[in-house]
C-alpha positions, 0 to 999 in steps of 0.5 A: 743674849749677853754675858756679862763677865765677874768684873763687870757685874761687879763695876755695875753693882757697885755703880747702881749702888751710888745713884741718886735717883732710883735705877733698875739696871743698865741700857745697851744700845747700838746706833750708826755712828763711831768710826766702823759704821756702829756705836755701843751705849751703856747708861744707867736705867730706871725701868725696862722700856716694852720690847726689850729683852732684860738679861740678869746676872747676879742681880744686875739687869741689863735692858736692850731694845728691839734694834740693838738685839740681834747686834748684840746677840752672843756677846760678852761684857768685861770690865777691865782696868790697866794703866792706860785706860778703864772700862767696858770691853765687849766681845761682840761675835756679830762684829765684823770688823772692830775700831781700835777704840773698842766702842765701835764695830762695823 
């Protein structure tokens, strides 16, 4: 369902690692919203919720609910660092059309 790149499992290792509270892995949402009609959401998660697909890599478990499942379906997550910017890049094939921030897709 989602492929996450080497550079991405390894910022979210290395974020699992320094939590406080324990966490299982990692939620990806999709809601209405940003500028092209939908939105991602990646935030830390203590525990699978009933209904989610859980996809592991390398040990990284990433949660996605009922609702963001087939927006997400196919897509690839990387991490990428350069000069103007870091963080999660995704590859969305469901995307039809894309906002210029990367975090948004129509």
């Amino acid at each position: 369902m989602i492929t996450l790149t080497e550079n991405a499992v390894a910022v979210m290792n290395a974020a699992l690692s320094r939590t406080a509270e324990p966490v299982q892995g990692f939620r990806i949402m999709v809601e209405a919203g940003g500028c092209a009609g939908f939105k991602y959401l990646v935030g830390l998660e203590s525990f699978p919720r009933e209904g989610d697909a859980v996809i592991e890599t390398d040990g990284v478990k990433v949660f996605v609910d009922v609702g963001s499942q087939p927006h997400v379906a196919g897509m690839t997550i990387d991490f990428v660092t350069n000069l103007e910017s870091s963080g999660f890049v995704f590859d969305n094939p469901n995307a039809g059309e894309k906002c210029a921030c990367g975090k948004s897709f129509g």
